[in-house]
VMD Tcl script that builds the backbone (N, CA, C; Angstrom):
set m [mol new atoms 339]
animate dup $m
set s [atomselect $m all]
$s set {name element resname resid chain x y z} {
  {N N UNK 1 A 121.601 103.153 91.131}
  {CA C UNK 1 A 120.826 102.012 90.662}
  {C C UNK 1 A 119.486 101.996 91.404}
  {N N UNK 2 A 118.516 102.073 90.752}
  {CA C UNK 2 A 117.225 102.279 91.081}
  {C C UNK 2 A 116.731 100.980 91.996}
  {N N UNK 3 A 116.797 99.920 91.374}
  {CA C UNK 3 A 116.647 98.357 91.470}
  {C C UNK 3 A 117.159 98.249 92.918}
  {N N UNK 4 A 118.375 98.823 93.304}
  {CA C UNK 4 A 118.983 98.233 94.087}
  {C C UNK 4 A 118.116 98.870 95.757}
  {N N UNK 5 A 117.905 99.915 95.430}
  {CA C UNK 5 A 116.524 100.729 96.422}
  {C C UNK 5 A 115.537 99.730 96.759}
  {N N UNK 6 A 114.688 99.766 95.592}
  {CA C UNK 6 A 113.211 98.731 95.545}
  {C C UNK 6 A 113.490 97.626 96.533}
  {N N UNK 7 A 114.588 96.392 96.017}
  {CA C UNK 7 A 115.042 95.515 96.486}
  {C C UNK 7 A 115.569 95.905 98.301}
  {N N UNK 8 A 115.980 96.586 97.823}
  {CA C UNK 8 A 116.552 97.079 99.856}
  {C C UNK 8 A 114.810 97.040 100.440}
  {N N UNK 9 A 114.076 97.531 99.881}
  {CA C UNK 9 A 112.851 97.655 100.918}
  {C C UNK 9 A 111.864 96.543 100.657}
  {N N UNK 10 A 112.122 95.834 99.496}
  {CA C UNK 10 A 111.503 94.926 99.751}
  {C C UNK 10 A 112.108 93.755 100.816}
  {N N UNK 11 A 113.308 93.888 100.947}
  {CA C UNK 11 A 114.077 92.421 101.438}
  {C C UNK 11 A 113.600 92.962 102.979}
  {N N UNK 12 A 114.005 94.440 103.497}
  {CA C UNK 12 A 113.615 94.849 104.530}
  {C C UNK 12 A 112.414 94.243 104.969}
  {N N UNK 13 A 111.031 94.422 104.073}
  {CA C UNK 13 A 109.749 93.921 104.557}
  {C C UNK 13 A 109.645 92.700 104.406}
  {N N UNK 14 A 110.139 92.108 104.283}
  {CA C UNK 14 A 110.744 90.639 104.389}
  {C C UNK 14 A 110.945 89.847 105.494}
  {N N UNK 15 A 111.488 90.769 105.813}
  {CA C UNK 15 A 112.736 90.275 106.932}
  {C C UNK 15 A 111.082 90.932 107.968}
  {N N UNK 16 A 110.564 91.819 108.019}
  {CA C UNK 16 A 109.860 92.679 109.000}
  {C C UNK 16 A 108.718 91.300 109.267}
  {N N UNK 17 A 107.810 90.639 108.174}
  {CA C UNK 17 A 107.175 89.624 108.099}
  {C C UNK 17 A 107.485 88.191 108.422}
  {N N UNK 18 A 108.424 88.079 108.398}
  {CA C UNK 18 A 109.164 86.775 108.722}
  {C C UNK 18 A 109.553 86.233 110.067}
  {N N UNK 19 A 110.155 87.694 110.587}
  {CA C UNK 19 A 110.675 87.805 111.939}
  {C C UNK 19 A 111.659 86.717 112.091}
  {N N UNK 20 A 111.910 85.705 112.444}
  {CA C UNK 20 A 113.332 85.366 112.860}
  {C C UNK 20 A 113.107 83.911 111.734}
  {N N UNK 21 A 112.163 83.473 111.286}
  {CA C UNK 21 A 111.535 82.223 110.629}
  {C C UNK 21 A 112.811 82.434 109.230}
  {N N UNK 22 A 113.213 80.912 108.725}
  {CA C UNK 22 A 113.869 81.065 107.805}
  {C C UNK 22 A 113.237 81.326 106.699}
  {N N UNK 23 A 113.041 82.407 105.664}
  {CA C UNK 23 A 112.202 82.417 104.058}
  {C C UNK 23 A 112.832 81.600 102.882}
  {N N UNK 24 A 112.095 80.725 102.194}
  {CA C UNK 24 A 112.879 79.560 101.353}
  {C C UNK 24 A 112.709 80.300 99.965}
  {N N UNK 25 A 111.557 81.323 99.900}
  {CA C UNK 25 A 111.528 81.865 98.514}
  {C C UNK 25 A 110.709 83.331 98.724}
  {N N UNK 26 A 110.677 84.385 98.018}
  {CA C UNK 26 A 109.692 85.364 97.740}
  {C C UNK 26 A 109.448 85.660 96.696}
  {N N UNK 27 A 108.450 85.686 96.196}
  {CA C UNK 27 A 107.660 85.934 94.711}
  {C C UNK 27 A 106.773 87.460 94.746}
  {N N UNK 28 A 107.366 88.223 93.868}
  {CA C UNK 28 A 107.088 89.425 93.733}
  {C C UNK 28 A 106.191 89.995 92.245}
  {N N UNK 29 A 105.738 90.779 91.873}
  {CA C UNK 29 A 105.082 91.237 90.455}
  {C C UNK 29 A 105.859 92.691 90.377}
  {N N UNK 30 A 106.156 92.738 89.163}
  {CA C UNK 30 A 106.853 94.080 88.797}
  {C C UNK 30 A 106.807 94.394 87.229}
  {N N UNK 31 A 106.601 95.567 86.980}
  {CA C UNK 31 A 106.602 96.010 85.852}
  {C C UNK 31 A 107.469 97.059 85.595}
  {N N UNK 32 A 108.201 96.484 84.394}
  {CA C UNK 32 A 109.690 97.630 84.662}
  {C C UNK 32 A 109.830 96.704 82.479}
  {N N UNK 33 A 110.525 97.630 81.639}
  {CA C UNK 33 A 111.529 97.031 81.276}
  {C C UNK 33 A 112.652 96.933 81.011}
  {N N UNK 34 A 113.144 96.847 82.735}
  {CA C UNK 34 A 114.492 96.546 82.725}
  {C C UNK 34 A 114.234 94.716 82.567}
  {N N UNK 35 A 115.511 94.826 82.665}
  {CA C UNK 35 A 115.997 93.215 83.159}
  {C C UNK 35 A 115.921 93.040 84.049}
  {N N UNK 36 A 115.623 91.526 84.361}
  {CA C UNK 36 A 114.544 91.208 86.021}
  {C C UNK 36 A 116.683 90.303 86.745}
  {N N UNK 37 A 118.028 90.563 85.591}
  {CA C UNK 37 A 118.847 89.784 86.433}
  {C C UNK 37 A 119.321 91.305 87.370}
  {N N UNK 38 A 119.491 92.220 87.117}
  {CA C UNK 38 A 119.899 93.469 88.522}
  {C C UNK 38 A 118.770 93.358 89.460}
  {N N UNK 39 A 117.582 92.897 89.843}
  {CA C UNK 39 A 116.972 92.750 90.410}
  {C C UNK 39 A 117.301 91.433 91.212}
  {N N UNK 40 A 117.360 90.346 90.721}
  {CA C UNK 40 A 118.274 88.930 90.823}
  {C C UNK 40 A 119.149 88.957 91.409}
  {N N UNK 41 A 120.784 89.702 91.216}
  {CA C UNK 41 A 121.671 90.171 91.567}
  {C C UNK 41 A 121.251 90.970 93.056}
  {N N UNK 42 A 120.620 91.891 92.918}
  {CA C UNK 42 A 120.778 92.952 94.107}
  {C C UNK 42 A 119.898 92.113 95.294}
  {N N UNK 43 A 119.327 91.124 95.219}
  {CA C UNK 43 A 118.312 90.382 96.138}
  {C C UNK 43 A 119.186 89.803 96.397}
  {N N UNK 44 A 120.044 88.670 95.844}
  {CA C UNK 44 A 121.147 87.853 96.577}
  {C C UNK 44 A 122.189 88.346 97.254}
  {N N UNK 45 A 122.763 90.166 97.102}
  {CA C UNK 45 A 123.602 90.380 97.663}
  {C C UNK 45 A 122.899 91.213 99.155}
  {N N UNK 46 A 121.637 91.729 99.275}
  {CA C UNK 46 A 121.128 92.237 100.152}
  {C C UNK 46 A 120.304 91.069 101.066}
  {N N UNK 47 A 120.768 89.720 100.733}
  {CA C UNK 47 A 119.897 88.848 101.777}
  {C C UNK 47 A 121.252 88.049 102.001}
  {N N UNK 48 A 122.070 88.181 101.642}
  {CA C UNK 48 A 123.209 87.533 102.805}
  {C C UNK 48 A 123.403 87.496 103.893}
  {N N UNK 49 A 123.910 86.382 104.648}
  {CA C UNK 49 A 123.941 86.117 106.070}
  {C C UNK 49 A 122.832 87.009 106.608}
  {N N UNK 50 A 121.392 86.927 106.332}
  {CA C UNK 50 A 119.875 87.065 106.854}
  {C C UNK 50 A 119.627 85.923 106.680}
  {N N UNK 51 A 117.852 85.830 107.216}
  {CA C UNK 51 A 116.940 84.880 107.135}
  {C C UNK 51 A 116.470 84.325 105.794}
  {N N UNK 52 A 116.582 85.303 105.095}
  {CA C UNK 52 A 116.178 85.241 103.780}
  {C C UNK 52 A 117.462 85.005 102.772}
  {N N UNK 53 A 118.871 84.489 103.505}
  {CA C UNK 53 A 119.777 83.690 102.576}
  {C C UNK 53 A 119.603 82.775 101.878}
  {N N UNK 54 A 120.318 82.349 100.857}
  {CA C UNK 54 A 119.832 81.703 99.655}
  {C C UNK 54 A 117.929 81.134 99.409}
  {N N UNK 55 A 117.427 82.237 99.854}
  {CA C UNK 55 A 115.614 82.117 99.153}
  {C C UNK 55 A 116.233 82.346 97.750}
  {N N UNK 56 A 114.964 81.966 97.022}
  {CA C UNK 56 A 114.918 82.010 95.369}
  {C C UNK 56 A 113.585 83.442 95.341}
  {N N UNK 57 A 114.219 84.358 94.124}
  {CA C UNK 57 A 113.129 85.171 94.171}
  {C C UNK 57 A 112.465 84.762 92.658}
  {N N UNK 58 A 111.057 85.023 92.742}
  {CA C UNK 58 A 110.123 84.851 91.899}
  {C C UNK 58 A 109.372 85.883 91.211}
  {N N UNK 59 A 110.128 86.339 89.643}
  {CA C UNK 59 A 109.234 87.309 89.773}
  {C C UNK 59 A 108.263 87.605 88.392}
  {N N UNK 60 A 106.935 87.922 89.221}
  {CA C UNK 60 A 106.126 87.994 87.891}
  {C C UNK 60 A 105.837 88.852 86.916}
  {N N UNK 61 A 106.367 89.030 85.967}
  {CA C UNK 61 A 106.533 90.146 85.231}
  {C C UNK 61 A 104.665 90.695 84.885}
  {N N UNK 62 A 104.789 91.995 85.356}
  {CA C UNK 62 A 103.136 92.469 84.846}
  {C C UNK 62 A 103.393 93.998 83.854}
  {N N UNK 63 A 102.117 93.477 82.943}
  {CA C UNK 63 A 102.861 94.348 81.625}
  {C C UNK 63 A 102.313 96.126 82.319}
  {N N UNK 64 A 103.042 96.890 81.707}
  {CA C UNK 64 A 103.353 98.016 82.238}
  {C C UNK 64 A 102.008 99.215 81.473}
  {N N UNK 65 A 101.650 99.818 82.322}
  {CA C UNK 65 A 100.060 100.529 81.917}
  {C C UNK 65 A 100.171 102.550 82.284}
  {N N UNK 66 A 100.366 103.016 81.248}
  {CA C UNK 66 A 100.216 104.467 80.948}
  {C C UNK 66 A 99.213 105.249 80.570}
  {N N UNK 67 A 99.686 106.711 80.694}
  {CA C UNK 67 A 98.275 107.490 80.847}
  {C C UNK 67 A 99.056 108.876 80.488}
  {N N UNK 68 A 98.485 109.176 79.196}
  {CA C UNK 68 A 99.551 110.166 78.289}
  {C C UNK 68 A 98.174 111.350 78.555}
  {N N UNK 69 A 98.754 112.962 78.828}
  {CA C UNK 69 A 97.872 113.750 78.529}
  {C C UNK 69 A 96.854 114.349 77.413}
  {N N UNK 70 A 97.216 113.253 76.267}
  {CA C UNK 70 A 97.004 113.414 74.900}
  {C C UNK 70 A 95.503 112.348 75.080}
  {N N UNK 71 A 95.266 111.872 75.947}
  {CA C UNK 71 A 93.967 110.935 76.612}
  {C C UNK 71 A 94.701 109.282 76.288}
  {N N UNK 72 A 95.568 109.155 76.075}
  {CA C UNK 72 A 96.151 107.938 75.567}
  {C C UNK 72 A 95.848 106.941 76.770}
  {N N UNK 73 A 95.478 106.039 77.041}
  {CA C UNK 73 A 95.785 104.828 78.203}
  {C C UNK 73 A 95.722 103.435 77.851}
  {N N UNK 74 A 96.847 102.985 77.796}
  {CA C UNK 74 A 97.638 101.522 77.520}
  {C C UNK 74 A 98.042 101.118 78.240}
  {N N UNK 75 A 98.495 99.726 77.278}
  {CA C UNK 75 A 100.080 99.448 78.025}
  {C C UNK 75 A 100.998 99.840 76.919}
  {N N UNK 76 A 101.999 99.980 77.940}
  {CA C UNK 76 A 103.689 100.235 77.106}
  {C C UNK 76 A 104.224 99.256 76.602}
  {N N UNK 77 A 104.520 98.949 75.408}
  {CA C UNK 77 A 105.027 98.048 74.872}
  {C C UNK 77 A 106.925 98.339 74.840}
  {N N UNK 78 A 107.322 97.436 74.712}
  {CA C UNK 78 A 109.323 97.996 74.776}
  {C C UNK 78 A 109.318 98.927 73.919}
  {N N UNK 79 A 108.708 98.847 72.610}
  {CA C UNK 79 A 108.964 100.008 71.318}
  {C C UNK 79 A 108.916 101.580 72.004}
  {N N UNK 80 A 107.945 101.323 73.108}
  {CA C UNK 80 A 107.347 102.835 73.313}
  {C C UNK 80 A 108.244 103.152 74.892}
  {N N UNK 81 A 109.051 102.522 74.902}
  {CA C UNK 81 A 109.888 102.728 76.822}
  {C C UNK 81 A 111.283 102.889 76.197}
  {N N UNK 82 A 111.760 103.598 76.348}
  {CA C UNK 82 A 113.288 103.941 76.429}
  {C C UNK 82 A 114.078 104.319 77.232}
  {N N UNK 83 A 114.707 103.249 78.659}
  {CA C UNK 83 A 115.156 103.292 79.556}
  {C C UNK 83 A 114.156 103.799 80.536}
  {N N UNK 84 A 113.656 104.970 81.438}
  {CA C UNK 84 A 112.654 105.541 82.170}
  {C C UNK 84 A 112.054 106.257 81.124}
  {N N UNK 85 A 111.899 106.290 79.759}
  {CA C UNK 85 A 111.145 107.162 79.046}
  {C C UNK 85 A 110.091 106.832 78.127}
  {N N UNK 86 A 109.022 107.238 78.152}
  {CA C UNK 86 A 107.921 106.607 77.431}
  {C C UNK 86 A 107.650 107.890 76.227}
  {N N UNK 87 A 107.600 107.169 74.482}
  {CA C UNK 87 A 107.020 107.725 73.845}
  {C C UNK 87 A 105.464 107.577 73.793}
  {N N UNK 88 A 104.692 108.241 73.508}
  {CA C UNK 88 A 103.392 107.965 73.264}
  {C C UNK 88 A 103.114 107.494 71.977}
  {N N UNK 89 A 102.504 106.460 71.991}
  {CA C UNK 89 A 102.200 106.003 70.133}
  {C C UNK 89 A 100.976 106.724 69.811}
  {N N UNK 90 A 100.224 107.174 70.244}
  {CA C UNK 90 A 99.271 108.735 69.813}
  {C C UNK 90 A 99.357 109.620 69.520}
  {N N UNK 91 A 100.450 110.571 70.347}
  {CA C UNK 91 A 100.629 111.842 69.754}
  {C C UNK 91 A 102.518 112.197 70.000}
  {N N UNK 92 A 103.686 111.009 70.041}
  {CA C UNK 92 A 104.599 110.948 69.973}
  {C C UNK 92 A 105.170 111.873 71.207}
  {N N UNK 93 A 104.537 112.410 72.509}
  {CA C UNK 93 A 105.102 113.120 73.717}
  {C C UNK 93 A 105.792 112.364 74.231}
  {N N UNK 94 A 106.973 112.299 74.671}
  {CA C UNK 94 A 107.748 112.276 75.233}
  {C C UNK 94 A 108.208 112.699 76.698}
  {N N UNK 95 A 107.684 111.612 77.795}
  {CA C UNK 95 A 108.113 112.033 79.600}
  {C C UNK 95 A 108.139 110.847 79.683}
  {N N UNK 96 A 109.085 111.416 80.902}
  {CA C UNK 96 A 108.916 110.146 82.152}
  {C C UNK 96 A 108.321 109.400 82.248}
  {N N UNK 97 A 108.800 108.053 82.696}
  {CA C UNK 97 A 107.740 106.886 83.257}
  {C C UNK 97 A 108.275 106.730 84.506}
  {N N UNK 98 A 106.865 106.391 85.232}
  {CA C UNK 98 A 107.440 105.463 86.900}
  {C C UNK 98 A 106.874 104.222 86.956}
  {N N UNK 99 A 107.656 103.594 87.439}
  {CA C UNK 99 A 107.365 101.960 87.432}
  {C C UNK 99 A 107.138 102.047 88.949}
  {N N UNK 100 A 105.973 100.933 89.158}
  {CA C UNK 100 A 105.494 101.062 90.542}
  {C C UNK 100 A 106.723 99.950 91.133}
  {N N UNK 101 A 106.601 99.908 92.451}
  {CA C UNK 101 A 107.638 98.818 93.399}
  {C C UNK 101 A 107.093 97.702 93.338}
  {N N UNK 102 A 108.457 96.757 93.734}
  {CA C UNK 102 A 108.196 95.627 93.598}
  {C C UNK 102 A 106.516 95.445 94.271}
  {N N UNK 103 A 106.215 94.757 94.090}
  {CA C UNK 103 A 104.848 94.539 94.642}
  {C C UNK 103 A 105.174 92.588 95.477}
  {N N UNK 104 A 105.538 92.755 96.757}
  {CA C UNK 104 A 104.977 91.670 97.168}
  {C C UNK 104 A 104.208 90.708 97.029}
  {N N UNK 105 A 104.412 89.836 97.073}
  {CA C UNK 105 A 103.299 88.713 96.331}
  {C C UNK 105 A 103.009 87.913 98.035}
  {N N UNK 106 A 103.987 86.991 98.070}
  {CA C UNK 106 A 104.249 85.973 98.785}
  {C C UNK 106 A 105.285 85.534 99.745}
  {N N UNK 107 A 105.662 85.422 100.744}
  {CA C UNK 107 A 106.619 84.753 101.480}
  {C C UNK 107 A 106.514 83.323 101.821}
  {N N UNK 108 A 107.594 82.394 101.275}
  {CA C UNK 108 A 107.744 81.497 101.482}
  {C C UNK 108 A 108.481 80.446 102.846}
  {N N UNK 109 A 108.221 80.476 103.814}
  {CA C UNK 109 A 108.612 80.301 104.703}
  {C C UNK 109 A 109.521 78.505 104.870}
  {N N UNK 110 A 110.798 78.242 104.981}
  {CA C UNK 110 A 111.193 77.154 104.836}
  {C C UNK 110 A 110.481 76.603 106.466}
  {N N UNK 111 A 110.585 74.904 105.914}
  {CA C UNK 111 A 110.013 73.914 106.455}
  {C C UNK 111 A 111.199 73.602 107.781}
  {N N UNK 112 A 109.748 73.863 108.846}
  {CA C UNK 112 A 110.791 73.642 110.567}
  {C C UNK 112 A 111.518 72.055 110.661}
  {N N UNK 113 A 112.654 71.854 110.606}
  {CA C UNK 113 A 113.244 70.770 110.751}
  {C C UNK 113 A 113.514 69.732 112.326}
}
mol reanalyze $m
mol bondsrecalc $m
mol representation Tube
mol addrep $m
């Protein structure tokens, strides 16, 4: 599970920024189209009993942007992504896509009581 990687290093740099402070939320940007709940899922089970237990993650979906050797440069719409695979709507090639990492946004730091 790919997701479950990303998420390990993001929660890691998390935790690296935070240092011992409790985090109440983190809001991230990602462009993927997967489903943002294995991302959901793998954040709540990799921030247990941490600092960053029950934070809420936030995430902003940013639409996804390709660059076909055929000179094509878009964005990918779902029609044209098939799991990690991008057709080209120009000249119908067929490769790989990489979706960049979560991208950090924000740490939310809960309120000192």
């Amino acid at each position: 599970m790919h997701e479950l990687s990303l998420v390990a290093e993001l929660v890691d740099e998390c935790r690296r920024r935070a240092g011992s402070a409790v985090v109440s939320a983190v809001k991230v940007r990602w462009s993927s189209p997967e489903d943002d709940d294995e991302i959901q899922q793998a954040f709540t089970i990799l921030t247990e009993a941490t600092a960053l237990d029950g934070a809420t993650l936030e995430i902003e979906r940013v639409a996804m942007h390709v660059d076909c050797p055929c000179g094509y440069t878009g964005r990918a719409t779902s029609d044209d992504v098939v799991g990690h695979i991008f057709v080209c709507p120009r000249c119908a090639t067929v490769g790989p896509i990489t979706f960049p990492a979560l991208e950090l946004v924000e740490i939310r730091l809960a309120a000192v009581r």
